[in-house]
SEPA-546502 format. One line per field, with one value per residue (C-alpha): residue number from 0; residue in three letters; x, y, z. Coordinates in nm, 3 decimals, decimal comma. Layout:
BEGIN
num = [NUM  ...];
residu = [ALA  ...];
c1 = [X  ...];
c2 = [Y  ...];
c3 = [Z  ...];
//
This chain:
BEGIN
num = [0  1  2  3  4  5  6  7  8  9  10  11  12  13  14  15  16  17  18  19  20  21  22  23  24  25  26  27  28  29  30  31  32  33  34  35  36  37  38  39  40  41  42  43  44  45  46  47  48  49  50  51  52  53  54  55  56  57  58  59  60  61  62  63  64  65  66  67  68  69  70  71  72  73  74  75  76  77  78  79  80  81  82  83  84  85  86  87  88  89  90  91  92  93  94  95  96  97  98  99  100  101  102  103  104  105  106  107  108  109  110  111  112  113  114  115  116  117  118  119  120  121  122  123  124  125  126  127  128  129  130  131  132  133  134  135  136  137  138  139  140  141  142  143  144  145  146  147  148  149  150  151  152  153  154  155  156  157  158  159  160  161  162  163  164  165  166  167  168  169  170  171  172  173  174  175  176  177  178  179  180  181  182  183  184  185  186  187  188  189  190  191  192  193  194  195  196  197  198  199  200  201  202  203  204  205  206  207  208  209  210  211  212  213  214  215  216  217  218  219  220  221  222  223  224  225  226  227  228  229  230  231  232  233  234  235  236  237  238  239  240  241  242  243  244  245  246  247  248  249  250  251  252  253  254  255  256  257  258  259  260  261  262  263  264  265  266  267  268  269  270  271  272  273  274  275  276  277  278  279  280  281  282  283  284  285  286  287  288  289  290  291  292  293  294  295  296  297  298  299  300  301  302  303  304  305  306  307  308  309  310  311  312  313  314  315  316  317  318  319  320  321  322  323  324  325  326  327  328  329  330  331  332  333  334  335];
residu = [UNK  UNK  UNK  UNK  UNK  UNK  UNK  UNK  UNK  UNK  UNK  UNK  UNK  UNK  UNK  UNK  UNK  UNK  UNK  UNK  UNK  UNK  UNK  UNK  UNK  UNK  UNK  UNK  UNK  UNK  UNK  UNK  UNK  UNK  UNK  UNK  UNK  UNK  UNK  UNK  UNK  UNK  UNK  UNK  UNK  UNK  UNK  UNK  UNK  UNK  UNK  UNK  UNK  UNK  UNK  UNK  UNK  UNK  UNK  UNK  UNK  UNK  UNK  UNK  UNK  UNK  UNK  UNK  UNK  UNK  UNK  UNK  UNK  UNK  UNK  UNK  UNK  UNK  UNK  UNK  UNK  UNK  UNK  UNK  UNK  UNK  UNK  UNK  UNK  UNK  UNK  UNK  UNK  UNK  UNK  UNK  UNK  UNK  UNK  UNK  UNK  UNK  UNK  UNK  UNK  UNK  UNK  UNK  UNK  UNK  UNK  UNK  UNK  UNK  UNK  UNK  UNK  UNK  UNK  UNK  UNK  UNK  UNK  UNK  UNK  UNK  UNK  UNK  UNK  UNK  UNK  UNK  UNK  UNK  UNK  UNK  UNK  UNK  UNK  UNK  UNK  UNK  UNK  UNK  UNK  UNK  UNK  UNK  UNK  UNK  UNK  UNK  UNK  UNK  UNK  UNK  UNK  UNK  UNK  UNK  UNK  UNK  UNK  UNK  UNK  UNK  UNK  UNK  UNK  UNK  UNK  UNK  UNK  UNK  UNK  UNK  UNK  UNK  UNK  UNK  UNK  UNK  UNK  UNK  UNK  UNK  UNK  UNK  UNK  UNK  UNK  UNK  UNK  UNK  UNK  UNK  UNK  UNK  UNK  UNK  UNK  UNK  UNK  UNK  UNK  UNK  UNK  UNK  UNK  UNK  UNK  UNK  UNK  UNK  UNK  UNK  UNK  UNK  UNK  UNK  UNK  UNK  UNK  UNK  UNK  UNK  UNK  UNK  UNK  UNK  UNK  UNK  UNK  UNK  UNK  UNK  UNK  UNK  UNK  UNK  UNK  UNK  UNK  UNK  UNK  UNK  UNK  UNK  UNK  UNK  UNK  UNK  UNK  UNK  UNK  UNK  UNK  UNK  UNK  UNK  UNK  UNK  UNK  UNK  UNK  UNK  UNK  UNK  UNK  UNK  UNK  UNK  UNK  UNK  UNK  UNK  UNK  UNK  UNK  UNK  UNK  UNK  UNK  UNK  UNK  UNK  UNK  UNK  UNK  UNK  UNK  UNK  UNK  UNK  UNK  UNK  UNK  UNK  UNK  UNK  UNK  UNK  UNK  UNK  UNK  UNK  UNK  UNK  UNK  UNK  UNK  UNK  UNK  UNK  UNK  UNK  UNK  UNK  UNK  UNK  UNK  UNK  UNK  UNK  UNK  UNK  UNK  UNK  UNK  UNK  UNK  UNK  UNK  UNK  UNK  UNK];
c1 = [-0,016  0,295  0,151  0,102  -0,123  -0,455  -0,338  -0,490  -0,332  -0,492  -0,491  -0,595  -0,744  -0,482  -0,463  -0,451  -0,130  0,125  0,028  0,226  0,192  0,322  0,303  0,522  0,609  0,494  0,691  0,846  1,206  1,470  1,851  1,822  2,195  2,072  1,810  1,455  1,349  0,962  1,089  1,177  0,808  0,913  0,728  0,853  0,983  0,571  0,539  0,778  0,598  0,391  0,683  0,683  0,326  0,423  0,797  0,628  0,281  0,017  0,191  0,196  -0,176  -0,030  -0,226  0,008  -0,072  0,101  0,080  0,108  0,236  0,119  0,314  0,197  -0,119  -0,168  0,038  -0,181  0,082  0,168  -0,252  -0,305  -0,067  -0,185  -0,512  -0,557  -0,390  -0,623  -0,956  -0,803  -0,775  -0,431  -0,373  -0,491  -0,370  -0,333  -0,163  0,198  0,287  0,594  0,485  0,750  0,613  0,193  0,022  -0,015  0,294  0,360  0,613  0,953  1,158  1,405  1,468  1,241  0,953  0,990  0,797  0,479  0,394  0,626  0,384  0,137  -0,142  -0,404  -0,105  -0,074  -0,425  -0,454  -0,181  -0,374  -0,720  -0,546  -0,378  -0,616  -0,932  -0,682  -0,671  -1,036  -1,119  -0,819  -0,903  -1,266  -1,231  -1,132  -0,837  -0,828  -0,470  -0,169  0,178  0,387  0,663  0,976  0,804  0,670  0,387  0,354  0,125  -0,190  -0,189  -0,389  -0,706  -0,628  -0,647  -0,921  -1,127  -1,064  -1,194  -0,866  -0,876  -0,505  -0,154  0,133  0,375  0,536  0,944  0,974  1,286  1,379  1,421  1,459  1,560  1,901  1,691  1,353  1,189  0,982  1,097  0,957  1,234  0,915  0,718  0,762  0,628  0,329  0,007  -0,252  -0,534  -0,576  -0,854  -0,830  -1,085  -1,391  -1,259  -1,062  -0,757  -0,525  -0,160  0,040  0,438  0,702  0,870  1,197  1,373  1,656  1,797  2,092  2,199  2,219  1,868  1,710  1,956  1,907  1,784  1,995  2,335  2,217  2,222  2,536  2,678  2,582  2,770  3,087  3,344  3,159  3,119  3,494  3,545  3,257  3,091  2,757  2,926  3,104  2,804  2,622  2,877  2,930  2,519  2,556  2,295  2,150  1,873  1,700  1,404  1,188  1,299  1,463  1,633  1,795  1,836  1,877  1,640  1,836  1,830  1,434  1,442  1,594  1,399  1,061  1,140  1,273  0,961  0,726  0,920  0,796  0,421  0,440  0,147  0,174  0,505  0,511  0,745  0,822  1,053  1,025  0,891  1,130  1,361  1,183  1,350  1,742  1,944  1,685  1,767  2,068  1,915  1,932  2,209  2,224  2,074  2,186  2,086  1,720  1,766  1,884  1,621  1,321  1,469  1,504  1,146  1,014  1,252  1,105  0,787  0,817  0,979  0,709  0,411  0,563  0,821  0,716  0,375  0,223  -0,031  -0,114  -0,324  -0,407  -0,429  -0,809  -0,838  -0,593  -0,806  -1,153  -1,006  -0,864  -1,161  -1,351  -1,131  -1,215];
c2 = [0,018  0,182  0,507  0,715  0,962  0,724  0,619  0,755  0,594  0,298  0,308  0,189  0,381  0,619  0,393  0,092  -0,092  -0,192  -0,511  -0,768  -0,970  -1,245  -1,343  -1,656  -1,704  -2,016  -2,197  -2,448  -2,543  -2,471  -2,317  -1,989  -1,911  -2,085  -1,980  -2,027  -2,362  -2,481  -2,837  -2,734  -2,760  -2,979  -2,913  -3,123  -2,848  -2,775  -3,055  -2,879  -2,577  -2,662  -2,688  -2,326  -2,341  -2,559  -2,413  -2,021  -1,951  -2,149  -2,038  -1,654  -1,724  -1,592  -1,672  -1,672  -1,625  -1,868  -1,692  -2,005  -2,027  -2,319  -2,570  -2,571  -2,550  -2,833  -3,078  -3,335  -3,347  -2,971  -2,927  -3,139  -2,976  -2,651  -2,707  -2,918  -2,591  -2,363  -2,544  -2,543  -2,181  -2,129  -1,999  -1,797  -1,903  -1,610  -1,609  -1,603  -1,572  -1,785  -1,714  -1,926  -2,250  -2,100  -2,220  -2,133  -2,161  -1,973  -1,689  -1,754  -1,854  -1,614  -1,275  -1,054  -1,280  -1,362  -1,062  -1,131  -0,788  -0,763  -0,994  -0,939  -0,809  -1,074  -1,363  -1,206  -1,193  -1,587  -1,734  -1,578  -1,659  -2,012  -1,993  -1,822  -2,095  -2,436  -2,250  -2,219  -2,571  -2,752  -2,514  -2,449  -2,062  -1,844  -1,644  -1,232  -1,189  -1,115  -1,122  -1,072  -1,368  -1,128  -0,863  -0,890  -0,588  -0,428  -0,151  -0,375  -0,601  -0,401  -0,396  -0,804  -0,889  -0,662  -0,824  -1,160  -1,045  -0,994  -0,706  -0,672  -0,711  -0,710  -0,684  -0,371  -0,357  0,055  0,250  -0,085  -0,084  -0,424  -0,247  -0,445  -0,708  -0,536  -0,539  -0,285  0,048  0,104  0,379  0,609  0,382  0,405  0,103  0,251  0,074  0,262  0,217  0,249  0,188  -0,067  -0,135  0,077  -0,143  -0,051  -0,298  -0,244  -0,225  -0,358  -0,335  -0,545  -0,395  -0,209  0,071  0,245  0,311  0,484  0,846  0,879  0,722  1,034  1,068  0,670  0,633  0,873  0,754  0,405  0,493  0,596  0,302  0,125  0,289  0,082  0,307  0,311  -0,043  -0,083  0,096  -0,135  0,193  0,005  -0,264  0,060  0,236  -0,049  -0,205  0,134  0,163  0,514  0,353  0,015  -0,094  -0,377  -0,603  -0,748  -1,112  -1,375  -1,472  -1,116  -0,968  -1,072  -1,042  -0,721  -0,596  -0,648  -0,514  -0,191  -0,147  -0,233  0,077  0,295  0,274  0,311  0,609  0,777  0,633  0,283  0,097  -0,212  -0,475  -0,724  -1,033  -1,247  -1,553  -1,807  -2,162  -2,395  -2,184  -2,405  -2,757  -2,741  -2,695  -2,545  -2,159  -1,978  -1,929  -2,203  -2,471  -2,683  -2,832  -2,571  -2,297  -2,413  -2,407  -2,078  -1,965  -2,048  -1,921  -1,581  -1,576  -1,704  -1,458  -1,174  -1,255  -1,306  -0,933  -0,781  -0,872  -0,855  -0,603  -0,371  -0,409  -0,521  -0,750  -1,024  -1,026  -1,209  -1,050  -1,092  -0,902  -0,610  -0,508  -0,548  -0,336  -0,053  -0,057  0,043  0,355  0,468];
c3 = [-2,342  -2,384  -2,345  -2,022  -2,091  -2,007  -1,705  -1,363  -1,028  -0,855  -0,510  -0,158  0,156  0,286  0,603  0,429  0,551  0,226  0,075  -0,059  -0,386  -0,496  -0,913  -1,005  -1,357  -1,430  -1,698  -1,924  -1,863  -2,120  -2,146  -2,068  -2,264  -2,543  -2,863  -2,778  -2,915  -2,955  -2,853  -2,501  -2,336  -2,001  -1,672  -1,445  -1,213  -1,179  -0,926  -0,663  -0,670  -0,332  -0,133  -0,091  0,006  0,267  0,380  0,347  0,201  0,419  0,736  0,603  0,432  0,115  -0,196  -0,508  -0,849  -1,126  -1,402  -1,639  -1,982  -2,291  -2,154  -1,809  -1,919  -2,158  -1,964  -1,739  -1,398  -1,393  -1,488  -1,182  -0,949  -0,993  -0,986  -0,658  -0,520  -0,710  -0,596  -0,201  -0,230  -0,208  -0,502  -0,846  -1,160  -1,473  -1,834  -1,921  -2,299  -2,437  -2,778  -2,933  -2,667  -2,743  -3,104  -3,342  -3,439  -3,766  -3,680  -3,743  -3,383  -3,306  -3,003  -3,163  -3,169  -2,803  -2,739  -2,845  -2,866  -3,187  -3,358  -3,531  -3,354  -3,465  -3,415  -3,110  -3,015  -3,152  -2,914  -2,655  -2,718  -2,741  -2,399  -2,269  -2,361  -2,261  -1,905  -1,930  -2,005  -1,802  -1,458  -1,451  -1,448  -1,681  -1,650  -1,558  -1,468  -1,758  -1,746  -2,094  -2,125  -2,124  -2,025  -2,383  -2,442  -2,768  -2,861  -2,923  -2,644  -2,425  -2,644  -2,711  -2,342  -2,231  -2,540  -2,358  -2,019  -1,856  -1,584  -1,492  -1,646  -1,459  -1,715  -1,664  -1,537  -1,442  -1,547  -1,745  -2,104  -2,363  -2,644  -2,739  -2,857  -3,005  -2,637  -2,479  -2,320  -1,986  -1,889  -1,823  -1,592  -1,199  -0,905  -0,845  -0,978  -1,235  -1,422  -1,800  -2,069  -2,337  -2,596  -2,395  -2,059  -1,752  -1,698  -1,405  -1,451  -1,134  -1,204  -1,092  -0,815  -0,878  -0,799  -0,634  -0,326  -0,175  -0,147  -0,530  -0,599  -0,712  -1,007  -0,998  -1,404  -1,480  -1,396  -1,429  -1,754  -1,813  -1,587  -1,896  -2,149  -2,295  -2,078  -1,744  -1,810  -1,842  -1,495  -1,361  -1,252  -1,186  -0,930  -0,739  -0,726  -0,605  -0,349  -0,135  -0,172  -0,321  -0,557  -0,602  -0,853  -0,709  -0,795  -0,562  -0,665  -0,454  -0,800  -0,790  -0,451  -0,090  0,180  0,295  -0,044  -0,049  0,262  0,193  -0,144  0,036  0,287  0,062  -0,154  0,159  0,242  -0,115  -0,096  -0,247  -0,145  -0,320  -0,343  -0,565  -0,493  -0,864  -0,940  -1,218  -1,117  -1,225  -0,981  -0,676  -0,864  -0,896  -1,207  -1,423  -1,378  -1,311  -0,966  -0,821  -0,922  -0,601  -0,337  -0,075  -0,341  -0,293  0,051  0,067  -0,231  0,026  0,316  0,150  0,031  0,446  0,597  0,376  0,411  0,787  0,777  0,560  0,773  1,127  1,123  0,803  0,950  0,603  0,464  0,217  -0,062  -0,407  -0,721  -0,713  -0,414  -0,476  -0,757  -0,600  -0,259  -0,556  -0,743  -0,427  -0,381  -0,726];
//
């Protein structure tokens, strides 16, 4: 997974206008500054998910995709919730491994074994079979989208999610690396979408959005990587950089940048062929006090807003389109 050599790019028509996705990590809630714990499986921030349907997706026609961890899954409300969306068509819901929330539960709890990709592969390849089945039963249809929980993949989770009929992952953070903490390296991966082979199958990779922008954006990974060494770090070389825009990494996340921020990213991107966007943010974000995102009332507010005025942005101004998971890959696959 890890690997580039397999990959070919994935593509639309060469007219097609830049499309916009949307993939919501779909979650328990729990203290993010605190150790992962297998007690903390609440969902109760899964019933104030369809506000954003009503404040910004159904007027855009935007069809999100939860990608939904155990919890979620195996809970009757958050089950119900989703669901009612799912059969209305508004949205698709896909697999997001918590492997320390997803039985069975026989690794040790700890950083290293939040990325399920560090397990192994046939505990790996269990939890997900697991997850993967309780979606299954609980919404009719059987998952075929994948998002690692931390951005989790390790070298044999490609072959385990092909073998369980998924067709795309969307797991990938370019010129991002996990390492402090026994996490992936994707310090060789850029935005744009590919496809690669797993187990005799063809899976499409479709990367979180990030990247740089600014003057300095074509030495971007490089001095972004020495803005993290202990003296730059000292000088706050990063927050310079970024506050006279010289250079800015940015993710396309209302939990991480503004609208202007998005904005700028978004056209940057464009500028160097980027076809595809994709838009992320956790779900308990949309119910205060369960994310560092959003700690108020007004923060929700302003959390929304960000998302409608994007959005509004993206399809009238950028001149873009909306389009589900499901339908991103059936429009690439025809361009094959």
């Amino acid at each position: 997974m890890l690997i580039k050599s397999d990959h070919s790019p994935a593509q639309l028509a060469a007219d097609a206008r830049p499309v916009l996705l949307v993939i919501i990590d779909t979650e328990e809630e729990f203290a993010w500054d605190r150790p992962f714990d297998r007690a903390s499986t609440g969902t109760v921030s899964i019933g104030a998910q369809p506000l954003m349907h009503e404040q910004v997706f159904d007027r855009f026609g935007i069809v999100p995709t939860y990608m939904c961890d155990y919890p979620v899954v195996s809970t009757g409300p958050s089950i119900a919730t989703l669901r009612r969306l799912m059969e209305e068509g508004r949205c698709e819901i896909g697999t997001h491994l918590h492997p320390w929330v997803s039985p069975p539960h026989t690794e040790e709890v700890n950083r290293f074994n939040s990325y399920a990709g560090n397990l192994p592969p046939e505990l790996e390849y269990e939890k997900l079979r697991t997850i993967t089945a309780a979606i299954t039963d609980n919404f009719g249809r059987a998952p075929t989208a994948f998002k690692a929980g931390r951005y989790g993949l390790g070298p044999s989770t490609a072959e385990s999610i092909a073998a369980l009929g998924y067709t795309i992952d969307a797991s990938v953070v370019p010129y991002s690396a996990f390492r402090d903490d026994g996490g992936p390296d994707f310090r060789a991966f850029d935005e744009h979408p590919y496809w690669f082979g797993a187990g005799g199958r063809s899976l499409l990779e479709l990367p979180v959005t990030t990247g740089y922008t600014g003057w300095l954006r074509s030495f971007g990974p490089h001095l972004f990587e020495l803005a993290q060494q202990p003296a730059a770090r000292k000088l706050r070389a990063g927050g310079v950089l970024a506050r006279s825009r010289a250079l800015e990494r940015i993710r396309l996340s209302p939990e991480m940048a503004s609208d202007a921020e998005m904005r700028r990213l978004t056209s940057t991107l464009r500028a160097d062929g980027c076809q595809v966007f994709s838009l992320t943010y956790h779900s308990p974000s949309m119910a205060v006090g369960h994310t560092p995102y959003v700690r108020s009332a007004d923060d929700l507010s302003r959390f929304i807003a960000t998302v409608h005025d994007y959005c509004a942005w993206f399809r009238d101004e950028f001149g873009g389109q909306f389009m589900s998971l499901t339908q991103l890959r059936d429009s690439m696959a025809a361009q094959r």
